[in-house]
C-alpha positions in Angstrom: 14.0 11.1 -4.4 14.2 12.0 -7.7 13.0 9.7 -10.8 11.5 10.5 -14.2 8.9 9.4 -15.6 10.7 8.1 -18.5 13.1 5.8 -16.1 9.9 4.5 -14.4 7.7 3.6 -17.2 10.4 2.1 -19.2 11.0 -0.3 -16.1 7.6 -0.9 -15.0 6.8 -4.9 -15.1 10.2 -5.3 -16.5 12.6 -5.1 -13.4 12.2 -7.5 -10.3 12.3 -6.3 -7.2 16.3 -5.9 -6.3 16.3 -3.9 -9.7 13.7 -2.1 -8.8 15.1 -1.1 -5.4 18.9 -0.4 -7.6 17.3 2.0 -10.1 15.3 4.0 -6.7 18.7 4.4 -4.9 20.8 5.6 -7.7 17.8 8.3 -8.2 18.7 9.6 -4.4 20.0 12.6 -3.0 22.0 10.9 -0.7 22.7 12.7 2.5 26.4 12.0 4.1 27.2 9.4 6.5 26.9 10.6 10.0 30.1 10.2 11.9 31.6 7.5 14.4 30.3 10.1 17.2 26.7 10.2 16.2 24.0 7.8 15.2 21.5 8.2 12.5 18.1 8.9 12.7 15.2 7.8 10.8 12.3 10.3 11.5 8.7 8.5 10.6 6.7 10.9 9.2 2.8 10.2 10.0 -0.5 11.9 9.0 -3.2 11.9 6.8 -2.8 12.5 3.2 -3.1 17.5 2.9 -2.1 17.3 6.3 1.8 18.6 5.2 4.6 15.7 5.6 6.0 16.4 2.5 6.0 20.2 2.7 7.7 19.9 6.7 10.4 17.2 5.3 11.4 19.9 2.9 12.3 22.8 5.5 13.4 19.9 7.7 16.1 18.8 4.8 17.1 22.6 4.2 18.3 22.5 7.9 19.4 19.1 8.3 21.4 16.9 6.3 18.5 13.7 5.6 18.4 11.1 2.4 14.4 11.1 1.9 12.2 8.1 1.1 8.6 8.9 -0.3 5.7 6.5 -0.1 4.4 8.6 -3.1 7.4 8.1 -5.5 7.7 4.7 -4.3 3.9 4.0 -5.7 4.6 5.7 -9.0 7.3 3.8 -9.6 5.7 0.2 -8.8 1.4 1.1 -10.2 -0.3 3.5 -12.8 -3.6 4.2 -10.8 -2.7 3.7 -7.4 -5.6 2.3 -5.0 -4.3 2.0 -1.7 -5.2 -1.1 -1.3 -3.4 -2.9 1.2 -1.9 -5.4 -1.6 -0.9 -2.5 -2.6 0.4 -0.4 0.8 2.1 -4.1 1.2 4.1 -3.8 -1.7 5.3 -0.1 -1.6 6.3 -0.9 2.4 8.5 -3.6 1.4 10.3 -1.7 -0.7 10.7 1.2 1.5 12.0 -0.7 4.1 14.7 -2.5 2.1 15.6 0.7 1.0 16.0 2.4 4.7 17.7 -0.5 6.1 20.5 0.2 3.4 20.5 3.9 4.0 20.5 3.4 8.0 23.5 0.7 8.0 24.9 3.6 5.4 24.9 5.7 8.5 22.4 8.1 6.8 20.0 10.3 8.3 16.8 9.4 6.6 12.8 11.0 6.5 10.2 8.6 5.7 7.4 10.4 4.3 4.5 8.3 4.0 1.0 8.3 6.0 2.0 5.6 8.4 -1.3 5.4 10.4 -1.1 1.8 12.3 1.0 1.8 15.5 2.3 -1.9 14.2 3.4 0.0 11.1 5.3 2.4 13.4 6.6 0.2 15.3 8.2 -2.2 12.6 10.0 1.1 11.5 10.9 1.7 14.6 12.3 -2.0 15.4 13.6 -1.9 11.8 15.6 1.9 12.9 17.3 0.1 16.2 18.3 -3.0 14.4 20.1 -0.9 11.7 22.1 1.1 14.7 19.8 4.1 14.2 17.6 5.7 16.6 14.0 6.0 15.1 11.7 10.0 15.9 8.0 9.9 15.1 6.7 12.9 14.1 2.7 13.1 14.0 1.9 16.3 11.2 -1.8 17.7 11.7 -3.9 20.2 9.8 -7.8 21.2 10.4 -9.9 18.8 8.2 -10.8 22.1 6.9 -7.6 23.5 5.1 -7.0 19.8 4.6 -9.7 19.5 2.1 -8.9 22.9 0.5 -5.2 21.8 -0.1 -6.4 18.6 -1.8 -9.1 21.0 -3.9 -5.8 22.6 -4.9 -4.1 19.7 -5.7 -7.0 18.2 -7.4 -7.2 21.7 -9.8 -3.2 21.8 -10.4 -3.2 21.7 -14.5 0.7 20.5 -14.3 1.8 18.1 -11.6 5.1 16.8 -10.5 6.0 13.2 -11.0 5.3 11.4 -7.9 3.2 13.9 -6.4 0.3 12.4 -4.2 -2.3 11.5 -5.9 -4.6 10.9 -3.0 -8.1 13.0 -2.9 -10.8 14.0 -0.2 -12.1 10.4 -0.8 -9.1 8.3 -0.1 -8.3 10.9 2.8 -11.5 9.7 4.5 -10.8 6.0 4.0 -7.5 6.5 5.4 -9.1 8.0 8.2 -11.0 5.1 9.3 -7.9 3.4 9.5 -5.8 6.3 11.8 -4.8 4.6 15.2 -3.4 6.6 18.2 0.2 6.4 18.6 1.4 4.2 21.7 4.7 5.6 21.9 6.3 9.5 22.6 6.3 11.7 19.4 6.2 15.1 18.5 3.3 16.9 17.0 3.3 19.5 14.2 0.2 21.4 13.6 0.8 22.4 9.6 -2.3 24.7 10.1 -0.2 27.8 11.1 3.2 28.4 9.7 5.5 25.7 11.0 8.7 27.8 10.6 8.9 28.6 14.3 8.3 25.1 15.7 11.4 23.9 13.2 14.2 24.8 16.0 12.7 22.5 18.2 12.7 19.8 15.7 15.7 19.7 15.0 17.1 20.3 18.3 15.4 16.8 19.3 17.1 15.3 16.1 20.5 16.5 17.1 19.6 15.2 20.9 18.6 11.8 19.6 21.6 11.4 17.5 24.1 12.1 20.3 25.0 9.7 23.0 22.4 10.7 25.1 19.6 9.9 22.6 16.8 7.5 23.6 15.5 4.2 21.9 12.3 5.7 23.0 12.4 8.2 19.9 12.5 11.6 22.7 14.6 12.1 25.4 
């Protein structure tokens, strides 16, 4: 997802919600429908903040054709200093789901890239995926708490940042923490710890699987 700055802050206590959601899908790289054959998939993306969604949705969507939706953007675009409150987290989900409803009835392959750490959060996204026609993927990403907190040292440091980047530190990661439950349902787990480049065939094998015929409402075959 791609929106300025400028587009957001000119918008920004102006635009209601439905405007809000119009100017966020206009600002996406749209992936293309999947055909009458195949189903779309929304892959839920869950983890801590350092632990390396964002960096594994990018090698995924070099390989695969996905539309993304980021929790991060999403916040920018709807609070200056984000908290993470759950006022907060309540807004930014209802956007996001609005928006992949639209892009799963769109027959769109779509990556949710947000921290998703309840298992009732997961599972409205994955009722939400089934309801649209769409078979839902969960995909747990990991890191040592270690390289964890050096990545969000480094993120901290950065002297120019991208709009929408995360702002999320070492304190928010441990709140968040706190709040991680264990995930009821199959999933795959990615360990960003190592270089992830040779577990990315097997991802997207299991994508391909779940979007064929054969594919499982259970999110794996």
């Amino acid at each position: 997802m791609i929106i300025t700055e400028r587009e957001c802050h000119s918008s920004s206590g102006t635009l209601n919600e439905k405007s809000r959601i119009e100017q966020i899908y206009a600002a996406l790289s749209l992936s293309t429908p999947m055909p009458a054959n195949r189903l779309p998939v929304l892959l839920i993306l869950t983890g801590l903040p350092g632990s390396g969604k964002t960096h594994l949705a990018s090698l995924l969507r070099a390989k695969v054709p996905f539309s993304l939706i980021c929790s991060d953007s999403l916040r920018a675009v709807l609070v200056d200093r984000p908290d993470y409150s759950p006022s907060e987290n309540s807004l930014v989900y209802r956007l996001a789901d609005k928006l992949l409803w639209r892009l799963l009835r769109e027959r769109r392959n779509v990556i949710y890239d947000a921290v998703n750490l309840s298992e009732g959060r997961r599972q409205t996204l994955r009722t939400l995926a089934l309801d649209a026609g769409a078979r839902p993927m969960t995909i747990l990403v990991t890191a040592s708490e270690h390289v964890i907190r050096e990545r969000l040292a480094r993120r901290r440091e950065r002297t120019t940042r991208q709009w929408g980047d995360s702002q999320a530190d070492w304190d928010v990661y441990c709140k968040l923490a706190s709040l991680s439950e264990r995930i009821a349902h199959q999933h795959i787990v990615v360990d960003t710890t190592q270089d992830i480049a040779p577990s990315l065939p097997a991802i997207i094998e299991a994508i391909a699987m779940q979007s064929g015929p054969n594919g499982s409402v259970t999110g794996l075959r």
